[in-house]
C-alpha positions as CSV (number, residue, x, y, z in Angstrom):
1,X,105.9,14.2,138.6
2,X,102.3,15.3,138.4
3,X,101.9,12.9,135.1
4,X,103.7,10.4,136.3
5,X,101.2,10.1,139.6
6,X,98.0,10.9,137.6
7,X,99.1,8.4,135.2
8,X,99.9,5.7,137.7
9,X,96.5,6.7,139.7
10,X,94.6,6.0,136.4
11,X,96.1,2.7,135.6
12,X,94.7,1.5,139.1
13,X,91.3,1.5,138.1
14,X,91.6,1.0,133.8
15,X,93.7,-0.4,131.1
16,X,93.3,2.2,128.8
17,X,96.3,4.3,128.5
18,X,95.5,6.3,125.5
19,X,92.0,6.9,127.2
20,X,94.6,7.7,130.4
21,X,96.8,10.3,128.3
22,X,93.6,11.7,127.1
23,X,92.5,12.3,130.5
24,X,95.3,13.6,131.9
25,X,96.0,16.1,128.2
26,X,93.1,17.4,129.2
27,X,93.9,18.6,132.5
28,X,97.2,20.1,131.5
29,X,94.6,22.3,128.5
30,X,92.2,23.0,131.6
31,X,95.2,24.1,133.8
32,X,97.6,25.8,131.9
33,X,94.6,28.3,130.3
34,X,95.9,31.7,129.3
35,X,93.5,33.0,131.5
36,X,94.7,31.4,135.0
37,X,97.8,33.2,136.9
38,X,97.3,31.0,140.3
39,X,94.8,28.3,139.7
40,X,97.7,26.6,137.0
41,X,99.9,23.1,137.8
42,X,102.3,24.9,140.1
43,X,99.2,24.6,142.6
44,X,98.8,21.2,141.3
45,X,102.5,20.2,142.6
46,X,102.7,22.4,145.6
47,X,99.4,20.9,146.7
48,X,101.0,17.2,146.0
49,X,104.3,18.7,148.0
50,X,102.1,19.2,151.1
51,X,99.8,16.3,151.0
52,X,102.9,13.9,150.7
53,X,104.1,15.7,153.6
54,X,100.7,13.6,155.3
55,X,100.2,10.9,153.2
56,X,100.7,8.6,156.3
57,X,97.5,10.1,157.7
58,X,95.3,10.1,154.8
59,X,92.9,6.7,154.9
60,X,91.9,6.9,150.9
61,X,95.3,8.6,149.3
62,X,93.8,7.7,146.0
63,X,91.0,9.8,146.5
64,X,93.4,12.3,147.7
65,X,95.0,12.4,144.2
66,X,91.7,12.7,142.0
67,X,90.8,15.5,143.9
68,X,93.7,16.9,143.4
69,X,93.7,17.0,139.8
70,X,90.1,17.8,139.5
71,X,89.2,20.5,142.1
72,X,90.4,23.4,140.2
73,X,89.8,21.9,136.5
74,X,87.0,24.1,136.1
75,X,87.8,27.8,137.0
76,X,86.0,30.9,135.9
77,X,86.3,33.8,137.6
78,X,82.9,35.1,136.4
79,X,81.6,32.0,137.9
80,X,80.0,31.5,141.5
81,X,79.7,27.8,140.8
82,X,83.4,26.7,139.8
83,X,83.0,24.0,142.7
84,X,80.2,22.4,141.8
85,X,81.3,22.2,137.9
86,X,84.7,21.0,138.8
87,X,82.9,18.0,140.7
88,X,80.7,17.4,137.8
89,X,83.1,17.0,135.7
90,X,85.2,14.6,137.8
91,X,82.6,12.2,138.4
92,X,82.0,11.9,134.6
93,X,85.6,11.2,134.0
94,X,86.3,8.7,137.4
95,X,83.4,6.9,135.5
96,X,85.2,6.5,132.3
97,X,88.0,4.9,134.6
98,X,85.5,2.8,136.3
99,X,86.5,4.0,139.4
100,X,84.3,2.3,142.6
101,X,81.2,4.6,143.2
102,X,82.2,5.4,147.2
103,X,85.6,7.1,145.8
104,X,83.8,9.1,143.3
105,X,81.5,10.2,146.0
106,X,84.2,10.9,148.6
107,X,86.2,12.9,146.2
108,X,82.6,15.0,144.5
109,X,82.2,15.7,148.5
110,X,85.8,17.0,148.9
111,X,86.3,18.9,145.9
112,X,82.4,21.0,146.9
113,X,84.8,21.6,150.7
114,X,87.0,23.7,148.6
115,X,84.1,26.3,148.1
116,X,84.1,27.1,152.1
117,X,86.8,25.2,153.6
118,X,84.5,24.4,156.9
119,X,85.5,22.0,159.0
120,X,84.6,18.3,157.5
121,X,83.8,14.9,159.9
122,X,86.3,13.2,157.0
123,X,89.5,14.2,158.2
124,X,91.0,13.3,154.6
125,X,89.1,16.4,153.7
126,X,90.4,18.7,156.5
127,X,93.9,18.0,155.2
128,X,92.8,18.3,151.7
129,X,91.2,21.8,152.3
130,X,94.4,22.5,154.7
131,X,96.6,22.0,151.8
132,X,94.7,24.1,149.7
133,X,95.3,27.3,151.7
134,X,98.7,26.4,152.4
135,X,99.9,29.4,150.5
136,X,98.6,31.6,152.7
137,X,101.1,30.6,155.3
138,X,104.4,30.7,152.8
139,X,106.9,33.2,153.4
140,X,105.9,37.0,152.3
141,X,107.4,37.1,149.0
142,X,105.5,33.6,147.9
143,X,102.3,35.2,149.1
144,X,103.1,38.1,147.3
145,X,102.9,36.4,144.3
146,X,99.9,34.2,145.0
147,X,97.7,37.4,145.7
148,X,99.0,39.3,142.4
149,X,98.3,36.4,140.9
150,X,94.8,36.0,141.6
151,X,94.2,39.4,141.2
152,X,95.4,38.8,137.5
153,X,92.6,35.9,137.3
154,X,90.0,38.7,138.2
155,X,91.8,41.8,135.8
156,X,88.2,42.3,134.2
157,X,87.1,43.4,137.9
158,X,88.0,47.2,138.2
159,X,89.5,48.0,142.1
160,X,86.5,49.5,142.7
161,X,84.9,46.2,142.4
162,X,87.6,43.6,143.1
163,X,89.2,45.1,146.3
164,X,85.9,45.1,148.4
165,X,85.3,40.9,147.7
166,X,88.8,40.2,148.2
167,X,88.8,42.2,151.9
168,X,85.6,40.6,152.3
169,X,86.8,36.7,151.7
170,X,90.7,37.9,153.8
171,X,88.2,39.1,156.7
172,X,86.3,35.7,156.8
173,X,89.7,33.9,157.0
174,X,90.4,35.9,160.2
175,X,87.5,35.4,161.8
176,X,87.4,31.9,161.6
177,X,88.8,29.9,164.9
178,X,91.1,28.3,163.1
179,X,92.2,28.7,159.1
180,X,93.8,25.2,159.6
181,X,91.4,22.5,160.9
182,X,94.3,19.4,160.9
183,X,97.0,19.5,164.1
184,X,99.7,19.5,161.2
185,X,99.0,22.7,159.3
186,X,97.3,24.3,162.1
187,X,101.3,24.6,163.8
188,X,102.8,25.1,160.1
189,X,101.2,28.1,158.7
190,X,98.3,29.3,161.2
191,X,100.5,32.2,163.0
192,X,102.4,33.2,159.3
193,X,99.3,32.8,157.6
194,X,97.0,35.4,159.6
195,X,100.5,38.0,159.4
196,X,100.3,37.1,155.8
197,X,96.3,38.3,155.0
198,X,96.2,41.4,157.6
199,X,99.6,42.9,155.8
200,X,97.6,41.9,152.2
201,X,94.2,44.0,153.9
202,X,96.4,46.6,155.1
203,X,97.2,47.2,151.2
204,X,94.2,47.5,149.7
């Protein structure tokens, strides 16, 4: 499924499939790192499985989709600036597609929202960034995973170290208004999700 769409995504914009398979080889290496326990292309496809859900809302789904594949292509959890290298590196390979410069910029601009999730004016974002945290609403034993998972991704972090930043970053989520900025995942996960982060805080 997820090669099939980045595959079809790529062929909209350049003839080139071996330069296509390349592209899209290189995401699976990026993605599938011995190092990542969350960040991997089960997030890929759940992300895909929620933003189909809304695809009838989204004005640029294409930009959507290279988002998708590129916001997490770069993840170190040493790093501060995962984000901003992630966009980077899309907006060199959109160029090999010759993909139109406003779609490169629109997806550069919603890949950085995934550093915050704030509240965007481009409402493509909002669902994008919705989508992102969707796991945070699932069902208990789903979010059980996800959160032993990324505390896999930052093993080299003693408890000492790690469970201070992760009650800091679960505190922000509770403060905010709203976790979910879009109508749609607001009513989906908002009530689970805040259940979900207090009973991971009341853990640690």
């Amino acid at each position: 499924m997820l090669k099939n769409t980045f595959l079809s995504l790529a062929a909209n914009y350049s003839d080139n499939k071996t330069l296509h398979l390349t592209l899209w080889e290189e995401i699976v290496k990026n993605h599938t790192n011995k190092k990542r326990y969350y960040h991997t292309l089960v997030h890929l496809e759940n992300l895909l499985f929620q933003l189909s859900q809304v695809k009838t809302e989204i004005s640029s789904w294409n930009t959507i989709l290279f988002t998708l594949f590129y916001h997490d292509v770069i993840y170190n959890s040493l790093k501060n600036n995962n984000e901003e290298k992630s966009a980077e590196f899309a907006i060199e390979r959109m160029q090999l597609l010759y993909v139109p410069k406003e779609i490169i910029k629109r997806c550069e601009n919603q890949i950085l929202a995934t550093k915050h999730h704030k509240v965007s004016e481009d409402t493509d974002t909002n669902y994008f960034t919705d989508a992102d945290l969707a796991i945070l609403g699932s069902n208990w034993e789903r979010y059980e995973q996800y959160y032993k998972n990324v505390r896999k991704e930052y093993a080299v972090y003693p408890n000492l170290v790690y469970n201070p930043g992760r009650k800091k970053a679960l505190k922000h989520f509770l403060t905010m208004d709203n976790i979910f900025k879009t109508e749609y995942f607001h009513q989906k996960f908002e009530k689970t999700a805040r259940i979900n982060i207090q009973r991971e805080m009341d853990l640690l």
